[in-house]
TIGUBA-323545 format. One record per atom (N, C-alpha, C, O): residue in one letter; x, y, z. Coordinates in steps of 0.1 Angstrom, whole numbers, plus 5000, padded with zeros to 4 digits. Example, Ala and Ser with C-alpha at 12.3 -4.5 7.8 and 13.67 -1.06 7.14 Angstrom:
BEGIN
A513249435078;A512349555078;A513249675078;A514249675085;S512849785071;S513749895071;S512950005079;S513450115080;
END
This chain:
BEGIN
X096743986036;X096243856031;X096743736040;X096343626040;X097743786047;X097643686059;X099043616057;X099743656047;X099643486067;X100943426059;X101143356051;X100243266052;X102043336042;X102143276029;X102043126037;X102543116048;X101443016030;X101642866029;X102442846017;X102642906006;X103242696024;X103642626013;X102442496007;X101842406013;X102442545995;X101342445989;X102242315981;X103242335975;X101742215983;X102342085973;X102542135955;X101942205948;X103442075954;X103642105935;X102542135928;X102442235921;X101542025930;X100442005921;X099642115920;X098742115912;X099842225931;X099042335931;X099142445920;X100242495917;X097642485915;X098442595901;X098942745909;X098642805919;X099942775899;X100042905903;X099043035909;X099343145914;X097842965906;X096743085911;X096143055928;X095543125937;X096642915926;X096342845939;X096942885948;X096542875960;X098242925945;X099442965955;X099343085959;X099643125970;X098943165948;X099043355954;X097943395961;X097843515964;X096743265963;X095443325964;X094843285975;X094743155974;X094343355990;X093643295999;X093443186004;X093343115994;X093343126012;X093343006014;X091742926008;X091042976017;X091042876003;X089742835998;X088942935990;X087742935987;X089943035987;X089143135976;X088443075967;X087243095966;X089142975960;X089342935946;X088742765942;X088442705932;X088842705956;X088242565954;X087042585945;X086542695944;X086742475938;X085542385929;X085242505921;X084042525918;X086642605917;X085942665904;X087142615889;X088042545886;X085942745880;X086942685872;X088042765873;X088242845882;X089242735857;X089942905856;X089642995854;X090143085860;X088743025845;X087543155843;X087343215852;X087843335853;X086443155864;X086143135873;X087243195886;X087043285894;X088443105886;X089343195893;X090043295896;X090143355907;X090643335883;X090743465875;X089543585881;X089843685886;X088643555878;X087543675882;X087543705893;X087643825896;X087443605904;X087143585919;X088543605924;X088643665936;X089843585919;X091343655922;X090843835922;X090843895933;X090443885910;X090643995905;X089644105914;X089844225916;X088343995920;X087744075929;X088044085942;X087644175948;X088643975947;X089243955958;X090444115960;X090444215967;X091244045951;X092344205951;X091644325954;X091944385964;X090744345944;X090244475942;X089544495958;X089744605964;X088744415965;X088844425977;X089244485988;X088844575996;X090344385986;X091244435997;X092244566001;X092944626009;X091744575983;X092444705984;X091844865987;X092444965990;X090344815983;X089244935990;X089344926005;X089545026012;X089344826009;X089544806025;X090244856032;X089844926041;X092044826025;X092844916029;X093045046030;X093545106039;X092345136014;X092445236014;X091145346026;X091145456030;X090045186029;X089345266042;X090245306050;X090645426051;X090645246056;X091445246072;X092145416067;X092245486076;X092445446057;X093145586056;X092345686061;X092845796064;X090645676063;X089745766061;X090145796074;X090745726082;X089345986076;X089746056087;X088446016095;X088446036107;X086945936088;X085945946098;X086445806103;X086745716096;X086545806117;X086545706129;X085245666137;X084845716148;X084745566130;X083345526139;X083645466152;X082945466162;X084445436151;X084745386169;X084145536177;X083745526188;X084145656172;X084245766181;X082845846176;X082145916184;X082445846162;X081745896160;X080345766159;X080645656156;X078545806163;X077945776165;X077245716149;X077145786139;X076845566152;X076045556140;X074845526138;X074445406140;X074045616133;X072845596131;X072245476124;X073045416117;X071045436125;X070245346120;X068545366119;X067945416129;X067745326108;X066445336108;X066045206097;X066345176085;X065145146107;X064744976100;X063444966109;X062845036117;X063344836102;X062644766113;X063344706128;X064544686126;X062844686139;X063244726154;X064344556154;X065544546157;X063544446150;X064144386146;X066044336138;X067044276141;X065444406128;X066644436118;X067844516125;X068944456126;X067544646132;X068044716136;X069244646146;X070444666145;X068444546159;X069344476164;X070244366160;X071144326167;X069744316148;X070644246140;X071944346135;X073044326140;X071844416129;X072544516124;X073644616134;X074844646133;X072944636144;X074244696154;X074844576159;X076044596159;X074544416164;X074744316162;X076544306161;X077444306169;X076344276146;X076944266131;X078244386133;X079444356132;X077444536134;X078244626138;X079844626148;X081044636147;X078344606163;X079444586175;X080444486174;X081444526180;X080644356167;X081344296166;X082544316153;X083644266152;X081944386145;X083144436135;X083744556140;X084844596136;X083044606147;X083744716148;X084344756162;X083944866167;X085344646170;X086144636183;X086244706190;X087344746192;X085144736197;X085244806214;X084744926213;X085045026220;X083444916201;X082644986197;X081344966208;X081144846211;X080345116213;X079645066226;X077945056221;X077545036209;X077345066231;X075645036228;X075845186225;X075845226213;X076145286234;X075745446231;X076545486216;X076345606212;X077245386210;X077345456198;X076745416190;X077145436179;X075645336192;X074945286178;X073145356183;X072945366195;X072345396174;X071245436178;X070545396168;X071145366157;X069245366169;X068445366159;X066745416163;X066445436175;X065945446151;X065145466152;X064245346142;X064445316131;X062945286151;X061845216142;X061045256139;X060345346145;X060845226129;X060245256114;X058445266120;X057445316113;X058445226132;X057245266138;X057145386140;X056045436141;X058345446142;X058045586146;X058245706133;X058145836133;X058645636124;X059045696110;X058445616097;X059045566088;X057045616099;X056245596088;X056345646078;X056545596067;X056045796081;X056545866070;X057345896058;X057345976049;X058345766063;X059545796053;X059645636046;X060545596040;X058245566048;X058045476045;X057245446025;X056345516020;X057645376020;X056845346007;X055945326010;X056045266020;X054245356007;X053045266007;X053145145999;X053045155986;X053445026005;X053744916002;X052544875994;X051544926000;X052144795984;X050944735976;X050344685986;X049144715987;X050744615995;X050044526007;X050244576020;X049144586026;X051244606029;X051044706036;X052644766035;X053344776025;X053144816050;X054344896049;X055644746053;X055544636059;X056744806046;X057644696053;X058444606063;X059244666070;X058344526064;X058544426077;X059744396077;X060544406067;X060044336089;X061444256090;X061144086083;X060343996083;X062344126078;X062543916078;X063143816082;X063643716077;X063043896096;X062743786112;X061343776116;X060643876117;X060843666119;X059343676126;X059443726141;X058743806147;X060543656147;X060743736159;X060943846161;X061543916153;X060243916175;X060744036176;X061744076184;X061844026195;X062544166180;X063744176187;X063944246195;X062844296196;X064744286204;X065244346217;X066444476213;X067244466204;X066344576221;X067444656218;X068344666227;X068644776231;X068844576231;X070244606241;X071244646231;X071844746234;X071444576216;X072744636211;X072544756208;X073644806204;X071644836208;X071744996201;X070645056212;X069744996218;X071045176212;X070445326219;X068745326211;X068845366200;X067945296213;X066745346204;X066345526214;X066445586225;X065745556200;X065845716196;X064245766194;X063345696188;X064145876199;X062445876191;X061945986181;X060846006177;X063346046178;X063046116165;X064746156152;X065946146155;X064246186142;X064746206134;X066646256140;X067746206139;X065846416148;X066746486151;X067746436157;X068946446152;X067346336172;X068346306178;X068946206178;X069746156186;X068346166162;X069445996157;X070346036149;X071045946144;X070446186143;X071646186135;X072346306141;X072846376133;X072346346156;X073146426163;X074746396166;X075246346176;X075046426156;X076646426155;X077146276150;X078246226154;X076046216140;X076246096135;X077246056125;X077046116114;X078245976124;X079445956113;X078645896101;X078745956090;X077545766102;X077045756094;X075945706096;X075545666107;X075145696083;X073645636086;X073145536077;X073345536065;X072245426086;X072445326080;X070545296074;X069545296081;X070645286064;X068645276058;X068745146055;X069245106045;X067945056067;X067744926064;X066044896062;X065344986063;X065644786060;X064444716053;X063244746041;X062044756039;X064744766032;X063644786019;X063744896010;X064644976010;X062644916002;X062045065996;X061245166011;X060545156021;X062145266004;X061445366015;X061145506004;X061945505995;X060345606004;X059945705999;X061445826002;X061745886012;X061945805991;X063245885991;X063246015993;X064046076001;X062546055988;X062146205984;X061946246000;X062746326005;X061146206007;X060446216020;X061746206029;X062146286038;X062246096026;X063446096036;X064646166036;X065346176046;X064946236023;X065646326021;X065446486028;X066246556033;X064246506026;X063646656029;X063646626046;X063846726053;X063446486055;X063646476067;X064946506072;X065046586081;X066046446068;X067246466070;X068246556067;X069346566073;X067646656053;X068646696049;X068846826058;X069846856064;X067546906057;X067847026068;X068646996080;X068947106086;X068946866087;X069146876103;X070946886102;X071746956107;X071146766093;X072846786084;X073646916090;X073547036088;X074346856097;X075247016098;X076546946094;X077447026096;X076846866090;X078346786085;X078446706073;X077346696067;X079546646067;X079046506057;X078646466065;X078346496076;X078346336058;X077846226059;X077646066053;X076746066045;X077945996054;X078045836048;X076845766049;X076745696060;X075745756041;X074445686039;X074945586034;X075845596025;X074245466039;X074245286035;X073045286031;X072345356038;X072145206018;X071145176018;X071545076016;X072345046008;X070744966027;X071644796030;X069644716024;X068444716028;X070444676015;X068944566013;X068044626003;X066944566002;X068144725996;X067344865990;X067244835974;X067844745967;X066444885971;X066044855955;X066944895944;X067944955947;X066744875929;X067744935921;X067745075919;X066745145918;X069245145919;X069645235921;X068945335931;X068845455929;X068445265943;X068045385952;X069245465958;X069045525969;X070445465951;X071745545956;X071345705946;X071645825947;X070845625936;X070945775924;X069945825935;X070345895944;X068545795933;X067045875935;X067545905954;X066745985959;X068245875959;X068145955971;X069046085969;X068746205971;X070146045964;X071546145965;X070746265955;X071146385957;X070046245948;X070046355941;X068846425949;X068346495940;X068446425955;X067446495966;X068146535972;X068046655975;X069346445980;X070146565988;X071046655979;X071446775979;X071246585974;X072446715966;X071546865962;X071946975963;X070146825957;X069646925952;X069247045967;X069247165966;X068946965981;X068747035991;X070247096000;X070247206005;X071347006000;X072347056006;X073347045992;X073546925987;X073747115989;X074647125976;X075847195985;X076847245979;X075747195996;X076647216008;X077847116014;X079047146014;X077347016017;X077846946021;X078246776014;X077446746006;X079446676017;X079346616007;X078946516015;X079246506027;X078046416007;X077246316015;X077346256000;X077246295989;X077846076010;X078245946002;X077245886006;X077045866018;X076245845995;X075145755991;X075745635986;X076145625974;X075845525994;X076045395988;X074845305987;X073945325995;X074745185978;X074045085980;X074744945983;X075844925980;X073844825992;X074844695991;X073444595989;X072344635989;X073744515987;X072744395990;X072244386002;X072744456010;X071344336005;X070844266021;X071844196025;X071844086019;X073144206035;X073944126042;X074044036048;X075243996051;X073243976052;X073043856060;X072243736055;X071643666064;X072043706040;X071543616039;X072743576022;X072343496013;X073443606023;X074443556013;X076343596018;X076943656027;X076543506006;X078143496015;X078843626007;X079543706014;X078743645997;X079643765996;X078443885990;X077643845982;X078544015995;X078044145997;X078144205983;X079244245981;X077544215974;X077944315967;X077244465967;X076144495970;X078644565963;X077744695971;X078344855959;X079344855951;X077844925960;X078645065953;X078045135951;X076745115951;X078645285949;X078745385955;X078045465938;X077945395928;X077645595938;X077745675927;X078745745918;X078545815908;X079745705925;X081145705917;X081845595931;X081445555942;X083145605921;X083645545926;X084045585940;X083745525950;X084845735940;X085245745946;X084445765959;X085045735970;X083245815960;X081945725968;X082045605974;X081445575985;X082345575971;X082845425973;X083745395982;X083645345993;X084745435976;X086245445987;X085845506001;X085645446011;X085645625997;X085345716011;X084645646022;X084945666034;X083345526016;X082445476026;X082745296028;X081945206032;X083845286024;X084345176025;X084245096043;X083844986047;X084745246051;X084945186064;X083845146069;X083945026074;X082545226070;X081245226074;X080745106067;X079945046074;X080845056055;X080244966052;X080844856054;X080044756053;X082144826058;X082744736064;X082344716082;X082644606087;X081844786087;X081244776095;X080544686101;X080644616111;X079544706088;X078044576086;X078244446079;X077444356081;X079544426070;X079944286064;X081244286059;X081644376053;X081844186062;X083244166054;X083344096045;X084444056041;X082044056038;X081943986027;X081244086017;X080244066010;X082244206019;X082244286005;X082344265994;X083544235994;X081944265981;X082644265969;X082044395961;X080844425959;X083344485957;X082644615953;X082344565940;X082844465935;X081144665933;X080744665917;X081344795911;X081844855920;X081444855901;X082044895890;X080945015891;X081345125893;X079545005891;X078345065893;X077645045899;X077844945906;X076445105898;X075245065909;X074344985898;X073344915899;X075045015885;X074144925877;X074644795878;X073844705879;X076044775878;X076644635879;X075944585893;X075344485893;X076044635902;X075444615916;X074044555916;X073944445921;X073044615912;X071744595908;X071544475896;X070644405897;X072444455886;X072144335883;X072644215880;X072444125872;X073844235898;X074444095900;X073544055913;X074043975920;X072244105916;X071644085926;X070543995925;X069344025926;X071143855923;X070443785915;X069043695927;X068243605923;X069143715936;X068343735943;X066643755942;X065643685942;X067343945942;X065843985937;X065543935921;X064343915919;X066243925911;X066043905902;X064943825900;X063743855897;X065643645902;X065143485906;X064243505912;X063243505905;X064143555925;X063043555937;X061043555927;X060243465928;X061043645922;X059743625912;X059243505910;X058343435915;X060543485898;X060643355893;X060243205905;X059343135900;X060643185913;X060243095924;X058943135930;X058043045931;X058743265935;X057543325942;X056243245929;X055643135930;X056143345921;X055243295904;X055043125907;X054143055911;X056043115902;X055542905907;X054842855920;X053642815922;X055642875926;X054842885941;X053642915944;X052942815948;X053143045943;X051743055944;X050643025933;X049543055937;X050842975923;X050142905912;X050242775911;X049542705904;X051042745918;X051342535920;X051242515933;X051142395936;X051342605946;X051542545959;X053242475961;X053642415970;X053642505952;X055042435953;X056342485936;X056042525924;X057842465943;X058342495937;X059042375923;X060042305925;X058642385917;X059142295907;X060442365891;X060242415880;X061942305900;X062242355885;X063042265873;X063942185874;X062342305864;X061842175854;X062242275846;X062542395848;X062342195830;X062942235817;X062442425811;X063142495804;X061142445816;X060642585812;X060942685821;X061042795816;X061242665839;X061942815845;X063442775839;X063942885836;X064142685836;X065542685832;X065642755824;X066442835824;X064742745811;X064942785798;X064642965804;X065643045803;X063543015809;X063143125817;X064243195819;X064443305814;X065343115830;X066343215839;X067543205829;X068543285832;X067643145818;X068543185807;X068843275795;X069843315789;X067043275796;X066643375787;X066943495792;X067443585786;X066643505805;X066943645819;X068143645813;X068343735806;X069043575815;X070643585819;X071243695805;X071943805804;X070443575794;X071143685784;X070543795782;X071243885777;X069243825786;X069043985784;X069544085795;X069644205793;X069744055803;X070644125817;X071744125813;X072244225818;X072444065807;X073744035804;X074144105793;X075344115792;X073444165784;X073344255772;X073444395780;X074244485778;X072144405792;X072244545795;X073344575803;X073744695804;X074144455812;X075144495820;X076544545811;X077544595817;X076444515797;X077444535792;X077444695779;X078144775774;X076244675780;X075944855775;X076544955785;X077145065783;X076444895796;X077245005808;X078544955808;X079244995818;X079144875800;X080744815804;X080844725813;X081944695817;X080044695815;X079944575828;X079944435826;X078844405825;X080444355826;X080744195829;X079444115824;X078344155827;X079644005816;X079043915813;X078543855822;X079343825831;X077243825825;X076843815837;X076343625838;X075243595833;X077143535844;X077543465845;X076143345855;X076443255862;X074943375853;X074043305865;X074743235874;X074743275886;X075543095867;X075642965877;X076843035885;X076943005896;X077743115879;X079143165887;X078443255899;X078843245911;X077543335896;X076843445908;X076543325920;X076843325932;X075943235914;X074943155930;X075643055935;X075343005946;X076842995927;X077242925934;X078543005942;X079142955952;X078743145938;X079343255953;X078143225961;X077943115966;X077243315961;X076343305969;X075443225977;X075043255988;X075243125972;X074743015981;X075542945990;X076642895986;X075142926003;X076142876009;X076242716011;X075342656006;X077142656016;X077342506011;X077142476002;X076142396002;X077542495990;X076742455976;X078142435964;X078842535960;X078342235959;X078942215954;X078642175940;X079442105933;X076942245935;X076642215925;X077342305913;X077942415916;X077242255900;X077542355893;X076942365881;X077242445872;X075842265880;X074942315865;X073642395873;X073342375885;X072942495863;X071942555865;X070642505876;X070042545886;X070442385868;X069342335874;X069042305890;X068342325899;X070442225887;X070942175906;X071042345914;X070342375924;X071942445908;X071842545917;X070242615920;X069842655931;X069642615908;X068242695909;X067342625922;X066742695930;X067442455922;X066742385928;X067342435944;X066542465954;X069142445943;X069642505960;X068542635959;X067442635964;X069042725953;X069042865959;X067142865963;X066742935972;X066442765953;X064942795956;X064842725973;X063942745982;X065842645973;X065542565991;X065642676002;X065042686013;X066442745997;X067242816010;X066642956007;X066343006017;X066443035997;X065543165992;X063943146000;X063243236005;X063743036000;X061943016002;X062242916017;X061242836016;X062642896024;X062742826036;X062442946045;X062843066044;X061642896053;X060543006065;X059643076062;X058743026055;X059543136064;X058543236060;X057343266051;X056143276055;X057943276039;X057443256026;X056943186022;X056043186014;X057543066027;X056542886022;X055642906034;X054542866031;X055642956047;X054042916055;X053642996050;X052942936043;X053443166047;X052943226047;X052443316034;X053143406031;X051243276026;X050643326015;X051343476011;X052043516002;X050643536024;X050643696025;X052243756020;X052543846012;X052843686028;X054143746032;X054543676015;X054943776008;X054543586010;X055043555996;X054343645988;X055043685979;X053043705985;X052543765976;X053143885984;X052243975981;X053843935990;X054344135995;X055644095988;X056444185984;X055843975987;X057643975986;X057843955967;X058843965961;X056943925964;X056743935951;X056744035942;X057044035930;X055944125952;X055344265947;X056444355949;X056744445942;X056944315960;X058244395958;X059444385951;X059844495947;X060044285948;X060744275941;X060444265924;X061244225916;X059344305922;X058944325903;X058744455906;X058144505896;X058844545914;X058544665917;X059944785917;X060244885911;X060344685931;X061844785933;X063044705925;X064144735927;X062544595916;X063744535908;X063644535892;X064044595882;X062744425895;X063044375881;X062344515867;X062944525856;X061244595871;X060544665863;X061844785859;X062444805848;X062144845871;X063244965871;X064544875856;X065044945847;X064744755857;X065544725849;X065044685837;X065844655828;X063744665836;X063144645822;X062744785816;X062644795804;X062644925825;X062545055821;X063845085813;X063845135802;X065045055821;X066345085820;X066645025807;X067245105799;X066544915803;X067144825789;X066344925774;X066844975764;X064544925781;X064145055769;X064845185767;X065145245756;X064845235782;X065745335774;X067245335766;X067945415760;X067345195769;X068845175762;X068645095747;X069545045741;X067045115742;X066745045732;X067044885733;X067644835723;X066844815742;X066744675739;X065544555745;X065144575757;X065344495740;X064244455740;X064544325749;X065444245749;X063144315761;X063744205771;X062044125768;X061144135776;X061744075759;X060743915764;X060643825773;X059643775776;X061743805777;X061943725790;X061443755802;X060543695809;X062143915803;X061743985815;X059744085816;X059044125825;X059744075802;X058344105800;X057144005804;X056044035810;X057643865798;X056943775807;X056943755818;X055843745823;X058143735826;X057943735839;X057343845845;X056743825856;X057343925841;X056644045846;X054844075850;X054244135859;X054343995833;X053343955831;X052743875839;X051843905847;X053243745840;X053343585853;X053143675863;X052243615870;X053443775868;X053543835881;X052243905886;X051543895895;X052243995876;X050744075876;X049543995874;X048344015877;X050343865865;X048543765866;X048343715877;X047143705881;X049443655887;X049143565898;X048943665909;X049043595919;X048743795911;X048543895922;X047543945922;X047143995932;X046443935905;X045843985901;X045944115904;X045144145913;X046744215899;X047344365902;X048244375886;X048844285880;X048244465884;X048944575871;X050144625877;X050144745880;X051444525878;X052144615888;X053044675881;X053944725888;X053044705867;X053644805862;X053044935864;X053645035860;X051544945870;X051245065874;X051745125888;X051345235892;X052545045894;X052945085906;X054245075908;X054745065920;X055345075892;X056545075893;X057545225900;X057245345900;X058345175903;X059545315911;X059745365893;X060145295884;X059545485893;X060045535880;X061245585878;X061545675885;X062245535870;X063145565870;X063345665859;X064545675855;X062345765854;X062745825840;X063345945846;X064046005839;X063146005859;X064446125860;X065746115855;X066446205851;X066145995855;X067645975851;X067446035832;X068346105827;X066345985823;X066546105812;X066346255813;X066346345805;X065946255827;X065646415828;X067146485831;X067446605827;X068046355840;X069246475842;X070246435828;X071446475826;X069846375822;X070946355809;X069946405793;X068746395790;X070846435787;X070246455771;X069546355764;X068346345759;X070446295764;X070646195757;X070746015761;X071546005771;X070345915759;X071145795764;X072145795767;X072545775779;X073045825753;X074545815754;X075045905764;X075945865772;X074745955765;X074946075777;X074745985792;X075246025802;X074045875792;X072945845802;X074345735809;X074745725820;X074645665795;X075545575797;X077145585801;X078045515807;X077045725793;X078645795797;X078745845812;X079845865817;X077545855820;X077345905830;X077745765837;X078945775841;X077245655839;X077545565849;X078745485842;X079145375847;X079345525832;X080845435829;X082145505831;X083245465828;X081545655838;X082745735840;X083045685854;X084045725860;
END
């Protein structure tokens, strides 16, 4: 944590034991939580560095868009000190369609418009010889057909392995890992999920147990140091408020030409808050706090009522891309009521509770695409196939 300062009197006790700017413009609630994640942090961190896999020596794979990819070894090379081009490889997603979602509109893109260059990483032209003696592998840009990508990789596996799904839908850590487990029940391979890393300030990320987690701490430190672990991949998935909102702004947008938030998305994203906030706590998970999530997340941002943050996060969420480009806002729409928000309105029924909020939004979504995109949701009902029961369902992700 670095060396102690002396702080003036007037500083509180939390101010003193805690980072330097952890804790500005919050409250105590507020501090307390962001102390307690902070700790818990540093302490996965530390317990990485114990791990026997060494990426400085062992090679890491990547499969994105060509783009992304160089962002990402990027990010890598620089976290990871005196780390080379020949240890990072990747393969684009041009050459591995196959393991691609049929996207409602087409297959997935980067979100850079530019195209990128690969000086930081090795590009590879098949499966086999991007995970040839690979420490870990990294699945960037999006939903990808799990199933598909599992049956590609799992036979070639001759070791563990440490999988990142960086940027990925809810719980795509369950629906992959259990494809490999069911094909190598051999070997032990760490399925993590994180957020997309590079467009928020702190990372939230986790593992299918914990101890998943730990193990892949180093590798995922790799790609961001603005870690904050979750509890679950359910806590993970619905502090990802992100995809959540994202709809929400998209929906206005393409039915007004513009983003307006005014007394009815407020009432909207609170209504969200409390039904999310019911299902995060059926799993044991944290009251889920909207204005505390985005004002971590947004960067420069000294607002602190709802409205003012909704109005930031919609500036800087929808800046490039999405505001020139119709297309690209109606794919980004479709995806995230697809690989987010539906999987978690499946999830609350099977947990018996009832989300209106999220049912309208959901509605709003399929009217302005003119599309039924509940017919083209990621199904999540294997998860009652491997449990009996709910309770069972729930004991499962609170163990």
């Amino acid at each position: 944590m670095g060396v102690l300062r002396y702080w003036p009197a007037q500083k509180s006790h939390l101010e003193r034991i805690a980072p330097f700017n952890l804790l500005q413009d919050h409250s105590l609630f507020s501090q307390i939580a962001s102390l307690g994640r902070h700790f818990s942090t540093t302490q996965l961190n530390s317990n990485a560095l114990d791990l026997d896999l060494n990426l400085a020596c062992l090679p890491i794979a990547m499969i994105g868009p060509c783009n992304e990819l160089e962002l990402f070894a990027a990010h890598i090379a620089r976290n990871l000190d005196g780390i080379g081009r020949q240890s990072i490889r990747g393969l684009d997603l041009s050459l591995a369609r196959s393991f691609c979602r049929q996207g409602l509109f087409r297959d997935p893109v980067s979100r850079f418009a530019k195209p990128g260059d690969t000086e930081a990483f090795t590009p590879v032209k098949s499966i086999v010889e991007l995970l040839d003696g690979a420490g870990a592998l990294i699945v960037a840009g999006g939903a990808y057909d799990y199933e598909v990508l599992a049956r590609a990789i799992g036979p070639i596996l001759d070791r563990s392995l440490t999988i990142i799904l960086a940027g990925c839908p809810f719980m795509a850590s369950i629906e992959l890992g259990r494809h490999l487990d069911a094909l190598r029940p051999d070997l032990i391979l760490d399925v993590i999920e994180m957020d997309y890393p590079f467009d928020r300030r702190q990372v939230n990320l986790a593992g299918r147990t914990r101890n998943e987690l730990r193990r892949s701490m180093q590798a995922a430190c790799s790609i961001s140091q603005g870690l904050m672990p979750a509890s679950s991949v359910i806590e993970r998935g619905l502090s990802d408020l992100k995809s959540i909102l994202m709809p929400v702004f998209l929906v206005d947008m393409l039915f007004r030409d513009s983003v307006s938030v005014d007394a009815d998305m407020v009432d909207l994203v609170l209504r969200l808050q409390a039904e999310i906030s019911r299902l995060s706590q059926i799993f044991q998970g944290p009251h889920l706090d909207f204005c505390t999530i985005l004002t971590e997340d947004l960067v420069a941002t000294k607002q602190s009522d709802i409205s003012s943050l909704l109005s930031q996060a919609g500036k800087q969420w929808l800046s490039g891309d999405c505001m020139d480009h119709a297309d690209l806002a109606r794919q980004t729409l479709a995806d995230c009521v697809i690989d987010h928000l539906l999987p978690i309105a499946q999830l609350a029924r099977m947990c018996g509770l009832s989300t209106p909020a999220c049912d309208s939004l959901l509605s709003n979504a399929s009217m302005t695409l003119s599309i039924d995109l509940s017919r083209h949701a990621r199904d999540i009902a294997y998860l009652m196939q491997m449990h009996e029961t709910t309770e069972d369902l729930i004991e499962y992700f609170n163990g």
